[in-house]
N, C-alpha and C positions, 0 to 999 in steps of 0.2 A: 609791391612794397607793403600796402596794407595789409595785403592776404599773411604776407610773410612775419609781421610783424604782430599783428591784434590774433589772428588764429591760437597762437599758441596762450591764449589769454580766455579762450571763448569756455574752455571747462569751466574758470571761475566766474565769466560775466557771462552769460546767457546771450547776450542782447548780440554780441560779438560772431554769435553762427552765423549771422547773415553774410559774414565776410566768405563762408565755405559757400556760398551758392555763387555757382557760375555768371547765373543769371542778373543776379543783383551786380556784381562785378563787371559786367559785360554796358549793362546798362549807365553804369558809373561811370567807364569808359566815354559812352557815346555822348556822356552831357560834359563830362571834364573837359573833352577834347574840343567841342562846338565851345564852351564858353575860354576856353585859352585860345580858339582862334579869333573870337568877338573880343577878346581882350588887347591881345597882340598885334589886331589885325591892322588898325590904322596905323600904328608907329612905324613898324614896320614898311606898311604899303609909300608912307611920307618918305624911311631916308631909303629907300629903292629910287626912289624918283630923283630926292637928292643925290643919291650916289652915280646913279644912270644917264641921269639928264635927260638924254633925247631917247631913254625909253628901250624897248627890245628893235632890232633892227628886223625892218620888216626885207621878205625875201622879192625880190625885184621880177622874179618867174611865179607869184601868185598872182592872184585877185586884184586888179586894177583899186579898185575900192578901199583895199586893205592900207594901202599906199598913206593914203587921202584919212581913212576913218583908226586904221588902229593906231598909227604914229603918234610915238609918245607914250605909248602903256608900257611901263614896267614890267620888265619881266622877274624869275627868279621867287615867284610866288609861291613855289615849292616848295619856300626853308618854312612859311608857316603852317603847312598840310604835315613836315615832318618833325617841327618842333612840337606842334599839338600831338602829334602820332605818340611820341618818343614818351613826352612827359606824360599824358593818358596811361599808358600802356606800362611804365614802368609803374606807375603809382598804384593801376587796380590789378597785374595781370601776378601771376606764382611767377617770383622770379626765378623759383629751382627749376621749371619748366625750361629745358632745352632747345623746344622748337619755340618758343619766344624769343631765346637769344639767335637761332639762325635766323628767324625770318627778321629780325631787327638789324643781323650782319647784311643780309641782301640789302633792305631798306636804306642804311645807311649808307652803304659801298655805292651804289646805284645812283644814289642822291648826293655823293661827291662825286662824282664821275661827271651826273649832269651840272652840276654847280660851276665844275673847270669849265663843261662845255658853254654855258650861259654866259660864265663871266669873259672867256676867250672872244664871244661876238658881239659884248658889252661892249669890251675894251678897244677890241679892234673896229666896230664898228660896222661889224659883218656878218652876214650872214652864216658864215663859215665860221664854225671851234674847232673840238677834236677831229684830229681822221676819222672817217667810217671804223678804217684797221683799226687804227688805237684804241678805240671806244668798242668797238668787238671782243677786242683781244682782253679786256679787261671788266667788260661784260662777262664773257667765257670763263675767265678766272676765276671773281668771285661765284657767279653761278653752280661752279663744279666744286669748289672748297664746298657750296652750301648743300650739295646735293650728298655730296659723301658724307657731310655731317649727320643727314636727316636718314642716310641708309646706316648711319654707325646706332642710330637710336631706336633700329624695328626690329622686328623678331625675323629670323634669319628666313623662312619662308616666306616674308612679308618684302623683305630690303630688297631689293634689286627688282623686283617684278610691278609687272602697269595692269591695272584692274581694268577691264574692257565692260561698257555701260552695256545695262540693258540684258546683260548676263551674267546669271547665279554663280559667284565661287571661280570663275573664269579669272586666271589670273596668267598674265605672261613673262617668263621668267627672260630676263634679259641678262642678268649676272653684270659684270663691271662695266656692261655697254649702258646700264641705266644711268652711270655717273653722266655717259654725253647726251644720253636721251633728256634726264632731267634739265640738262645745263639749257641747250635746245629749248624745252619750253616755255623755261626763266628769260631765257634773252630775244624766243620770239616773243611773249608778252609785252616784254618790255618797250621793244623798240613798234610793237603794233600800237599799244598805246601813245608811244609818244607820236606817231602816226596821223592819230584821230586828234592830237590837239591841236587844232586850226581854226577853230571858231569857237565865241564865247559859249565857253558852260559844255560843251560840246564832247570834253573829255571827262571832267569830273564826274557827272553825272552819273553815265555805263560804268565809271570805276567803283561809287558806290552801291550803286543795283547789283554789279559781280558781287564784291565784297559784302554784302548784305546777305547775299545767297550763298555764301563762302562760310560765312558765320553760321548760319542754319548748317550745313552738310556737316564742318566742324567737329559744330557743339552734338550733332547723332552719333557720326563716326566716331566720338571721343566718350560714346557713353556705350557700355555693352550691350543694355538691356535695348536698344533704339534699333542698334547697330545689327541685335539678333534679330529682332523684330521685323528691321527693314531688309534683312538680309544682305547686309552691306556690310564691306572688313570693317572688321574692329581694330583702331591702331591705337591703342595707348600713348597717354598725353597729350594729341593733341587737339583734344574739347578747351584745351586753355586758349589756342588760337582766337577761339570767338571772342574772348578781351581786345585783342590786338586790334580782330576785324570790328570790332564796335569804334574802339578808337579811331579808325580810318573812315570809319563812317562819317562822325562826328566831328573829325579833322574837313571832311569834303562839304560837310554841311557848311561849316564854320567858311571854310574856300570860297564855296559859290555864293553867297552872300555878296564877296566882292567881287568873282568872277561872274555874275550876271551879266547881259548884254544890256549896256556895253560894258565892259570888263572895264576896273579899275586897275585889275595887276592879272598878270599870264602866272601862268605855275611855272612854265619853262621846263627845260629839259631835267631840273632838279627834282622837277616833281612828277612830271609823264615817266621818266624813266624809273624811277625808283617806287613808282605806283603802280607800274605794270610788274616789276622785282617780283611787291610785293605776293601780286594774286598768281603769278608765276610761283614760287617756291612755295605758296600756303598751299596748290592743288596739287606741289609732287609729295610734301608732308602727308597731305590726307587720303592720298590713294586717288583723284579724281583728276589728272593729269588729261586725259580724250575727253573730262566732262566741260573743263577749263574753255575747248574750242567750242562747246555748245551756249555756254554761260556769255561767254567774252567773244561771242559770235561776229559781234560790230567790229569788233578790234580788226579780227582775222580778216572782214570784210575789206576795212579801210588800207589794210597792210598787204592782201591780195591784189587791191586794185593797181597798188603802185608797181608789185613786179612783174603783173598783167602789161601793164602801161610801156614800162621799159624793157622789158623783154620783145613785145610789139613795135614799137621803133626800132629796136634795135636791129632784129629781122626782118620786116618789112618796111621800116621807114613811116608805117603810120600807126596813128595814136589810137588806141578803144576808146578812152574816155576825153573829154574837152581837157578836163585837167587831172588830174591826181594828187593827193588822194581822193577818193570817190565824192567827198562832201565837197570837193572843190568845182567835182565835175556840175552836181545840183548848182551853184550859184552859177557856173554859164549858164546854164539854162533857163535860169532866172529866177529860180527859186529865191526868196528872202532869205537871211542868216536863220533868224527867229523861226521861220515854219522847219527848216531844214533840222537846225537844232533839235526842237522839238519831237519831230516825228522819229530824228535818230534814237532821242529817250524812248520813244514809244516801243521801238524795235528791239533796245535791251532789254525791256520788261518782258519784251514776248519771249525770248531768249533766255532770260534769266529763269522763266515758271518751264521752257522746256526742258530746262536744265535739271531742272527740277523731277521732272516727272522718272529721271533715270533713279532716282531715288528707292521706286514701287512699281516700275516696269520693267520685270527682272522674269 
């Protein structure tokens, strides 16, 4: 909005170019959105509690502990990751940029979808909301409306095809099967993330290290001279993204504050899901779609474990891991919440710089 609005003002006031820089806008973002979530964030977290009463329901087939220790935390945490998202993003990001408004369709569709889901186990008292189906089928939907958006806005040797890391100019042409390919990596992000959210601090975190490093490829990919330089496609438009992803930074920063262990409020499914959307549809926008399972490795990890898990029962009757998903398996074992947590951060960071390296390893 400011871009849109003081830009056409910067010929006569000088002082107003700062608004053309990415950079500055990006940065704008990431403090708008931490300070609207330290703003909103107690009133907010109070009528959740009031509205909720007894809290998110916790699942009766986890963590003996969980029972005992999380009962009573609010859930639904997720409306102030995407109310900070929204309002950041609309305020510093070029609203004429079209991959702002898809990746804000994902975000939002995503983030009602989990909202029914949260408020259905609020209400009922259960661990159970939407069907698996129903919440697939409407994952899939909005997924593919947004994937066909983002191929109606690229150059026509660019739209349908998936850039493979590691190699120059390599591009694979998939034609109208990239609509389901895309949708696929939108809705397994999605539901991997919400996966990983089981323990305080635990999802947020790897969401803003992706998105951090999301922001970086971006802002290269969205500029030519990086873009020739690094030898990676050039897609026009979408260096704007890095607005978005600063805001989601600043939105996670502003989150973990109160999602600290022990958490005062869960994000819930309004927020894992529509947070996974997010880094889902920003990596099919920018051509890094196989770099996504490098970056958001933990996801895949935690989201593997579980069809690992049920796939192996299901055929032999016995389990690979104590529990599922993976982080649940470390606490039988006795691992703390806090060591587990942490070292899961550690491993996105390492994930996030090899993500990186497909960058100049061509």
């Amino acid at each position: 909005m400011l871009y849109n609005l003081l830009v056409p003002f910067a010929d006569k006031f000088t002082f107003l170019n700062v608004f053309r820089y990415l950079t500055f806008r990006t940065a704008g973002a990431v403090i708008t959105a931490m300070l609207i979530s330290f703003l909103f964030g107690p009133t907010l977290i109070r009528w959740l509690k009031v509205k909720q009463g007894k809290g998110q329901p916790i699942r009766s087939d986890g963590p003996a502990r969980h029972i005992v220790e999380k009962q009573g935390t609010p859930t639904m945490g997720g409306l102030l990751i995407l109310i900070s998202l929204v309002l950041a993003t609309v305020l510093w990001a070029d609203l004429s940029n079209a991959y702002v408004w898809i990746v804000l369709f994902v975000t939002l569709g995503y983030g009602l979808l989990g909202f029914v889901d949260d408020y259905q186990k609020v209400t009922k008292r259960s661990s159970d909301g939407v069907s698996a189906k129903m919440k697939l089928l409407f994952q899939f939907l909005i997924a593919g409306v947004a994937v066909y958006l983002v191929t109606r806005q690229q150059m026509p040797g660019m739209a349908g095809a998936v850039a493979v890391p590691f190699v120059k100019s390599l591009m694979i042409q998939l034609g109208p099967f990239f609509v389901l390919f895309g949708a696929f990596v939108i809705v397994g992000s999605s539901n991997a993330v919400n996966l990983t959210d089981g323990l305080d601090g635990l999802a947020i975190v790897p969401v803003m290290i992706a998105a951090a490093t999301f922001l970086l490829i971006a802002y290269l990919v969205g500029n030519v001279r990086f873009a020739d330089y690094l030898q990676i496609h050039y897609v026009v438009g979408v260096g704007e993204l890095a607005v978005l992803l600063g805001a989601l930074v600043g939105a996670g920063l502003g989150f973990l504050w109160y999602n600290a262990p022990p958490a005062m409020v869960f994000m819930g499914d309004t927020g894992s899901l529509s947070l996974g959307g997010v880094l889902g549809i920003v990596s099919v926008a920018i051509k890094h779609e196989l770099v996504l399972a490098i970056v958001g490795g933990l996801f895949v990890v935690e989201g593997l474990s579980v069809m690992i898990q049920v796939a192996s029962f299901k055929l032999t009757g016995k389990r690979v891991f104590r529990m599922a998903p993976i982080h649940h398996h470390f606490e039988q074992l006795g691992w703390k919440e806090p060591t587990i947590v942490i070292r899961f951060w550690i491993v996105a960071v390492m994930l996030a710089l090899a993500g990186l390296t497909t960058l100049k390893l061509r």
